[in-house]
C-alpha positions as CSV (number, residue, x, y, z in Angstrom):
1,X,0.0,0.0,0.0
2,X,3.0,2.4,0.6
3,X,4.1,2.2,-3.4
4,X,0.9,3.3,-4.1
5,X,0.6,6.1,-1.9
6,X,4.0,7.2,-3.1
7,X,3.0,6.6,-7.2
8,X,-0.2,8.7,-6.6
9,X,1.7,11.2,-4.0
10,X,4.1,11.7,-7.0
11,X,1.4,11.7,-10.1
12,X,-0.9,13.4,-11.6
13,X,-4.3,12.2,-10.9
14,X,-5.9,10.8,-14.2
15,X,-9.0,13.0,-15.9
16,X,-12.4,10.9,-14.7
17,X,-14.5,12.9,-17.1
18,X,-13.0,15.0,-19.6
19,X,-12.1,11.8,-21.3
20,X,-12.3,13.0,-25.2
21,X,-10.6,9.8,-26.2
22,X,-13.7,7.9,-25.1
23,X,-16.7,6.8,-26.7
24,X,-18.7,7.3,-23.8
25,X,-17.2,10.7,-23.1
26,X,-19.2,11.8,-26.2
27,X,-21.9,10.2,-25.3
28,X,-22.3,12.0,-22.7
29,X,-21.7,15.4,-24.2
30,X,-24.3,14.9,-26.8
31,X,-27.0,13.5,-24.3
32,X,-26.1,16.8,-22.5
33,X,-26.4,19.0,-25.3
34,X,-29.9,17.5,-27.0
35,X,-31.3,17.3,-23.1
36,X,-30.8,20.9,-22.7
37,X,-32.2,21.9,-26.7
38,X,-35.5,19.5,-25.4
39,X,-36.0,21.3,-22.3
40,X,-35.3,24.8,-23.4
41,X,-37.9,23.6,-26.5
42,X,-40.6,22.2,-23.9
43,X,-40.0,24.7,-20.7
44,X,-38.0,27.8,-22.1
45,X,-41.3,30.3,-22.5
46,X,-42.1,29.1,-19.0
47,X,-39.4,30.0,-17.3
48,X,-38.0,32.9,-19.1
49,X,-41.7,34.3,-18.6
50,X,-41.5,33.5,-14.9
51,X,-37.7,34.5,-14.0
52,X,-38.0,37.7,-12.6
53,X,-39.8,35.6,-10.0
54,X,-37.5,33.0,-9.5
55,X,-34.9,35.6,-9.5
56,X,-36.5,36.8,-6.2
57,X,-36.9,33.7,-4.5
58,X,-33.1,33.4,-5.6
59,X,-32.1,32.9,-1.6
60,X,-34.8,30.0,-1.1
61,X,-33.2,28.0,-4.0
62,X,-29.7,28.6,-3.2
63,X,-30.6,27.3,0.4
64,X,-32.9,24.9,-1.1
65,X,-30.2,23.1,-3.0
66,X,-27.2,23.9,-0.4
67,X,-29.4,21.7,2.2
68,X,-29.8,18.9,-0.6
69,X,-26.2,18.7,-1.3
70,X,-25.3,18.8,2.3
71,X,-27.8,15.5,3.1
72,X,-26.8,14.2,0.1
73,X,-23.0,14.4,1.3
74,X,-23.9,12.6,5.1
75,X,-24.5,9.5,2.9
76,X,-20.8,9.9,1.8
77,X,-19.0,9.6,5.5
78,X,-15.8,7.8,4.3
79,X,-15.4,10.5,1.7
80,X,-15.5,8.4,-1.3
81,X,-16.0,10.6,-3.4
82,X,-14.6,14.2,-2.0
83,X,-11.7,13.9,-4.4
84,X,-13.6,13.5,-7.8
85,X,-16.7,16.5,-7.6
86,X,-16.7,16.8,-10.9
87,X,-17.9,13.4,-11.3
88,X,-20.9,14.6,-9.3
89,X,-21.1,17.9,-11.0
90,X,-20.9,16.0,-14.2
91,X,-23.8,13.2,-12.5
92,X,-25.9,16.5,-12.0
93,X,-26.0,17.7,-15.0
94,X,-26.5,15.1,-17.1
95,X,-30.0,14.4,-14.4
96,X,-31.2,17.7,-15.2
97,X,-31.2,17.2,-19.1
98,X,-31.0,14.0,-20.6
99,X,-33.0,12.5,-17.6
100,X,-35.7,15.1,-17.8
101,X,-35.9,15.4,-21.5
102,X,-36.4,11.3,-21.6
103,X,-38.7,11.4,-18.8
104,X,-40.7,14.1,-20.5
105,X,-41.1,12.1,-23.6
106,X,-41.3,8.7,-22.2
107,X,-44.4,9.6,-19.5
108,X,-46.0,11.6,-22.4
109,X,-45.7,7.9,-24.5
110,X,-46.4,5.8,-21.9
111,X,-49.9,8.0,-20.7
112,X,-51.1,7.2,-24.6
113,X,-50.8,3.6,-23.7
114,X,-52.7,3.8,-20.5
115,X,-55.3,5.8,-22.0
116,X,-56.2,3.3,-24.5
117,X,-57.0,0.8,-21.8
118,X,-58.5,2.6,-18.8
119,X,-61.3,5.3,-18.4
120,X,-60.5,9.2,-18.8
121,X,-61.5,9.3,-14.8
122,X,-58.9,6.8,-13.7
123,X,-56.4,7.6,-16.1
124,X,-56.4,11.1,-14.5
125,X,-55.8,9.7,-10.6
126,X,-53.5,7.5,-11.6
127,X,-51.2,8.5,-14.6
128,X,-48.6,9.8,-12.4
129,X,-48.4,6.8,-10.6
130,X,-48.5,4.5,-13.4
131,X,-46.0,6.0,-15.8
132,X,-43.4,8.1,-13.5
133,X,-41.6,4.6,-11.5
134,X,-40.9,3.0,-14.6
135,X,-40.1,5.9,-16.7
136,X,-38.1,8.4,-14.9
137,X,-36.3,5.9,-12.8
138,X,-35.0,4.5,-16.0
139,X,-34.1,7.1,-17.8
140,X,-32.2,8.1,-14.4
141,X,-30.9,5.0,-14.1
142,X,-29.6,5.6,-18.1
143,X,-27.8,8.6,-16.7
144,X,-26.1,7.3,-14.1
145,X,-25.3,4.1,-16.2
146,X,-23.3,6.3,-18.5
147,X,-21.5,8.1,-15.6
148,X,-20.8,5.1,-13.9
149,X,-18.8,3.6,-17.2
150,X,-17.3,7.1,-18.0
151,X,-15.9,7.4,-14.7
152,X,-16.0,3.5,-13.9
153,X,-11.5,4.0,-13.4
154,X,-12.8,4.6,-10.3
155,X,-16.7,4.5,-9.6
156,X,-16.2,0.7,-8.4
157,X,-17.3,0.5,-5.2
158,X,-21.3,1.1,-4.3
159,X,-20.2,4.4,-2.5
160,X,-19.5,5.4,-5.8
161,X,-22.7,4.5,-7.5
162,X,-24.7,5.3,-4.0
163,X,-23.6,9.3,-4.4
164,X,-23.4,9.3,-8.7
165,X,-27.2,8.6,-8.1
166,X,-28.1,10.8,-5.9
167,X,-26.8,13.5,-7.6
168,X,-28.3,12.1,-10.8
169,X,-31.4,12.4,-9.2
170,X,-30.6,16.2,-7.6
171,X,-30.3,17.3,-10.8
172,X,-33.4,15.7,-11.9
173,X,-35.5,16.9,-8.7
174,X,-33.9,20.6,-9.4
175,X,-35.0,21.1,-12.7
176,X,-38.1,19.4,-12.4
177,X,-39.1,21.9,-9.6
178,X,-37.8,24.8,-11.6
179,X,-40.3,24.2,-14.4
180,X,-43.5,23.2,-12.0
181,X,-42.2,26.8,-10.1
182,X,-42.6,28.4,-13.2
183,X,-46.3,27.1,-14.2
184,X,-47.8,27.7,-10.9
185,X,-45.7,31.4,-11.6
186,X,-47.7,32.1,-14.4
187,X,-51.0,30.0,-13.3
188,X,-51.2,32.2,-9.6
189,X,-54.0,34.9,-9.3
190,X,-52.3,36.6,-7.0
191,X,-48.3,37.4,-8.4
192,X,-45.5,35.3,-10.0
193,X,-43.8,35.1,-6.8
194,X,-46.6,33.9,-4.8
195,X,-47.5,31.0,-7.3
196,X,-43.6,29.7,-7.6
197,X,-42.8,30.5,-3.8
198,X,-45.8,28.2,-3.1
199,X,-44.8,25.6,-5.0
200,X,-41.5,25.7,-3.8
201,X,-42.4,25.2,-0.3
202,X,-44.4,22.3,-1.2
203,X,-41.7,20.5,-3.2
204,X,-39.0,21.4,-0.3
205,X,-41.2,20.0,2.3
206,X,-41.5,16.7,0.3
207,X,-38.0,16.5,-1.0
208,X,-36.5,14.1,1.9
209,X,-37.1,11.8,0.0
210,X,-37.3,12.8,-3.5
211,X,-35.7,11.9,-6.5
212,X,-31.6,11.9,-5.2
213,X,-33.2,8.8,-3.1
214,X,-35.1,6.6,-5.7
215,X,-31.8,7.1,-7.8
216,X,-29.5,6.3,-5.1
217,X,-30.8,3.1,-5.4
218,X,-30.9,2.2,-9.1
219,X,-28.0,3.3,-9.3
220,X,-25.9,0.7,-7.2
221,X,-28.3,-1.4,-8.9
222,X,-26.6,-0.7,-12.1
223,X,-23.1,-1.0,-10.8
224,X,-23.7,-4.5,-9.5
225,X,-24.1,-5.2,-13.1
226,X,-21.4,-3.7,-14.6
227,X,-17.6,-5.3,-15.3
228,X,-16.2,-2.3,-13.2
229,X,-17.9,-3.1,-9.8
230,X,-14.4,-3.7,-7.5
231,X,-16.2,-6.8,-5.1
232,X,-17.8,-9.0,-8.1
233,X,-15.8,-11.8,-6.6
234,X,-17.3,-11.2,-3.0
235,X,-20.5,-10.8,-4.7
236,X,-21.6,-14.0,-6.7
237,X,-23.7,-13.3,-9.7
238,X,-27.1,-14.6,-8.2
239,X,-26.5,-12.2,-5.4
240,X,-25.6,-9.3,-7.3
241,X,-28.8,-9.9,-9.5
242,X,-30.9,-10.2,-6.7
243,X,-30.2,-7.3,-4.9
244,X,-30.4,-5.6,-8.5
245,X,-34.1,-6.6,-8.9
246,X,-34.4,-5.2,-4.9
247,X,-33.0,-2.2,-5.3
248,X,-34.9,-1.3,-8.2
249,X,-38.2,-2.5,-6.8
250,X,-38.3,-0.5,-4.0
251,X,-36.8,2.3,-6.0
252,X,-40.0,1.9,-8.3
253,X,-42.0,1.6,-5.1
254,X,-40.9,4.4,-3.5
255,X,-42.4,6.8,-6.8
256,X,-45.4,5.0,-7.0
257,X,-46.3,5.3,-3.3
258,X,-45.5,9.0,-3.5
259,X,-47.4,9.5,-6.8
260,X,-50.5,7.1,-6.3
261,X,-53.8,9.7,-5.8
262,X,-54.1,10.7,-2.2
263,X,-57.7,10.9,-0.4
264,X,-59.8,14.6,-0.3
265,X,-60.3,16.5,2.6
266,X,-58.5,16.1,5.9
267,X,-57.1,12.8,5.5
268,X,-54.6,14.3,2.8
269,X,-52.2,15.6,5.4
270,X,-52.4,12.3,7.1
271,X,-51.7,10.3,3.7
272,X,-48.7,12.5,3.1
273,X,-47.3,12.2,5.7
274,X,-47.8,8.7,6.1
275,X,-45.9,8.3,1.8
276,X,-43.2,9.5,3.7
277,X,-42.1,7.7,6.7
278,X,-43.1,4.8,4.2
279,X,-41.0,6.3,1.5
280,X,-38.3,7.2,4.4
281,X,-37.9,3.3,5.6
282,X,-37.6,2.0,2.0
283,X,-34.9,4.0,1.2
284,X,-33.2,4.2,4.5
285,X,-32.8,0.6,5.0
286,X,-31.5,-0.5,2.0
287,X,-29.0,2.5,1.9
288,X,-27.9,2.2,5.5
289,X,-27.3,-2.0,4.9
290,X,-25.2,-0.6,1.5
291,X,-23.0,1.5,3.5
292,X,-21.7,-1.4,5.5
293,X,-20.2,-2.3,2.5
294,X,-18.1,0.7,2.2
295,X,-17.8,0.5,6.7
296,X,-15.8,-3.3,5.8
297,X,-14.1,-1.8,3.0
298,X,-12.6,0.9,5.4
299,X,-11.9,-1.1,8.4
300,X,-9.8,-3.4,5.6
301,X,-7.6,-0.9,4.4
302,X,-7.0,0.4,8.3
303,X,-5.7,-3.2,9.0
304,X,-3.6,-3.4,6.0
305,X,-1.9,-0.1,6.6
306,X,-1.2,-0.9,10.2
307,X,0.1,-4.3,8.6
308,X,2.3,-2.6,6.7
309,X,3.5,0.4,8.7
310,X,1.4,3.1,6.3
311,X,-0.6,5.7,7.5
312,X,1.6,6.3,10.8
313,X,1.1,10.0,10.5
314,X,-2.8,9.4,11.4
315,X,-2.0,6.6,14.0
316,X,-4.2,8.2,17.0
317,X,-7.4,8.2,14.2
318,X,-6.8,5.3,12.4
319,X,-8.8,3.4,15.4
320,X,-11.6,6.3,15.2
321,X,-12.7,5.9,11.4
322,X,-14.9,2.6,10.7
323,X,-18.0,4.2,12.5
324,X,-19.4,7.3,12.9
325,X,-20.4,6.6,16.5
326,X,-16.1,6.0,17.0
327,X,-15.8,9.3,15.4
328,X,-18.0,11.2,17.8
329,X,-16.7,9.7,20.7
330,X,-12.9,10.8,19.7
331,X,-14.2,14.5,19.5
332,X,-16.3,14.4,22.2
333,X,-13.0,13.4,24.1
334,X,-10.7,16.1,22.6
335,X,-13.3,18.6,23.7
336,X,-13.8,17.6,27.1
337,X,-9.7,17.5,27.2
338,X,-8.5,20.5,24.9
339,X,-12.7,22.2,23.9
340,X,-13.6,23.5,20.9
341,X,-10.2,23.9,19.0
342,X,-9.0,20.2,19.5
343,X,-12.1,19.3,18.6
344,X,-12.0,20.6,15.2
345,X,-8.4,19.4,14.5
346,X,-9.5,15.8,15.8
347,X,-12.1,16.5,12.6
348,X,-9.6,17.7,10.4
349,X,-7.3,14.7,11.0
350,X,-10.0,12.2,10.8
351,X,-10.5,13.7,7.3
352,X,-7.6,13.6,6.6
353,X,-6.8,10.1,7.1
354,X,-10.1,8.7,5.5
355,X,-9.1,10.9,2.5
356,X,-5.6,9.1,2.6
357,X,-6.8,5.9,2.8
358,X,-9.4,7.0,-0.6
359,X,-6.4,8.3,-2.4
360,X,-4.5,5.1,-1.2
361,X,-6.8,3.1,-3.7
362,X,-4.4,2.4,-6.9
363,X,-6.7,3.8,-9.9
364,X,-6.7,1.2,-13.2
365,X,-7.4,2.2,-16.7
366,X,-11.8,2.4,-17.8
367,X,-12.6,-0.9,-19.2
368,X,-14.3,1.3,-21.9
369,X,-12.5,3.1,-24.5
């Protein structure tokens, strides 16, 4: 493990996605570029109609998505991904194009079906529920896919995919409440402001969890799959198919409970609230049981480097960084014994060393060209 914290001490790190020499990279580019023509096409009147009032609730979305990326983030404690953003940045944008621009197309195909086969009354309850799971999840799912092989040099492990999702699906839940801001904008009776501020409250009060969490999970669905994933010899095919079909069943679960019609009058509040705790357990305890994954992975590389004599600057951490409760207990102990300051450094060096033990990790050249 020392050789390869001195090669990648002493090299550059390798591009993750500006990868010109790649088929895939150009994939991605044009799935960008046609994403963005289709929404500007669809949405563009909208919300250039509606922008002086987005402009004003400015400080609502920038706190709006500065709380999303910070939740987003606690599902990342070993830092897995803190030293490739742009591979999220890249995840984000490609889920607030390509993903919508599918999903806009594919719901719009999908509700013809349905209406050939059920009446006008129940087609209008339960479109939403019946066309969004399968559609949107999929074409977020195609997103993260390509992600996951451009950037599958190192997007191996389901940390990877867990976060590529999520962001997939930020992106997805961003735009997507950008252009339902914008209708009720231009819908209100009362001022732009009033109809998009609405809206926006609504949609911020029901993003935990949105569409970051149903991606989360199709995600590392679509990693288990795929030649890159690191632990395919821990992971016997029937297993990584099955929990595959799982992940992606209660991804698809989790948007139809949320979209299926809820009842009139006062029991509303009580059915929304009740999608989601429901929608809150689905997704927690899958992603929670995923994480221990990443929690072995960890504890692995601490016993190796103490094996091996690496890591001997972060010796009094080390023993600190496989759980989050270990973590907490070190800090609470430097602040009882030096307060607030040592606290902060005992932070800073647990960083440190989990960020060390990432960048420990020797990198191997895309499977993909």
């Amino acid at each position: 493990m020392s050789a390869i914290l001195e090669r990648r001490s002493t090299t550059t790190r390798p591009a993750v996605v500006y990868r010109p020499e790649s088929a895939v990279f150009w994939v991605y580019v044009a799935a960008v570029a046609l994403g963005t023509l289709s929404l500007l096409s669809a949405d563009g009147t909208v919300i250039h109609e509606s922008l002086s009032a987005q402009i004003a609730l400015a400080p609502v979305w920038l706190a709006f998505i500065a709380f999303l990326v910070w939740l987003m983030l606690r599902f990342d404690p070993y830092r897995s991904m803190r030293r490739y953003p742009q591979i999220l940045v890249a995840a984000t944008a490609l889920g607030g194009t390509a993903a919508v621009a599918m999903a806009m197309e594919g719901n719009a195909a999908l509700g013809d079906v349905w209406a050939r086969v059920l009446r006008p009354d129940v087609l209008a309850e339960w479109q939403a529920a019946l066309t969004a799971p399968f559609i949107e999840e999929s074409a977020k799912a195609a997103c993260a896919a390509v992600v996951l092989v451009l950037c599958g040099a190192v997007c191996t492990r389901i940390a990877h995919a867990l976060l590529v999702g999520m962001f997939v699906g930020f992106g997805f839940d961003v735009v997507e409440d950008l252009a339902y801001a914008s209708g009720e904008a231009l819908d209100s009776l009362d001022s732009d402001v009033v109809g998009a501020g609405a809206n926006l409250v609504v949609r911020i009060l029901t993003a935990v969890p949105a569409h970051w969490a149903f991606t989360s999970l199709t995600s590392v669905a679509v990693l288990l799959l795929l030649p890159t994933f690191a632990d395919r010899t821990a992971w016997p095919r029937r297993r990584r198919w099955a929990t595959a079909a799982g992940l992606v069943a209660a991804a698809w679960f989790m948007h139809f409970a949320w979209d299926a019609p809820n009842p009139d009058g006062p029991a509303a509040l009580a059915a929304l609230l009740g999608k989601v705790l429901l929608n809150l357990t689905v997704f927690l305890v899958p992603a929670l049981l995923l994480l221990r994954t990443e929690r072995s992975w960890v504890a692995t590389q601490i016993d190796e480097a103490k094996r091996s004599g690496t890591l001997t600057d972060y010796a009094d951490v080390l023993d600190s960084l496989p759980t989050r409760r270990t973590r907490r207990a070190l800090r609470r102990h430097a602040r009882r014994t030096g307060g607030r300051a040592a606290t902060k450094a005992v932070r800073a060096r647990q960083n440190a060393a989990l960020d060390a033990i990432q960048a420990g990790v020797s990198v191997a050249e895309p499977r993909w060209a």
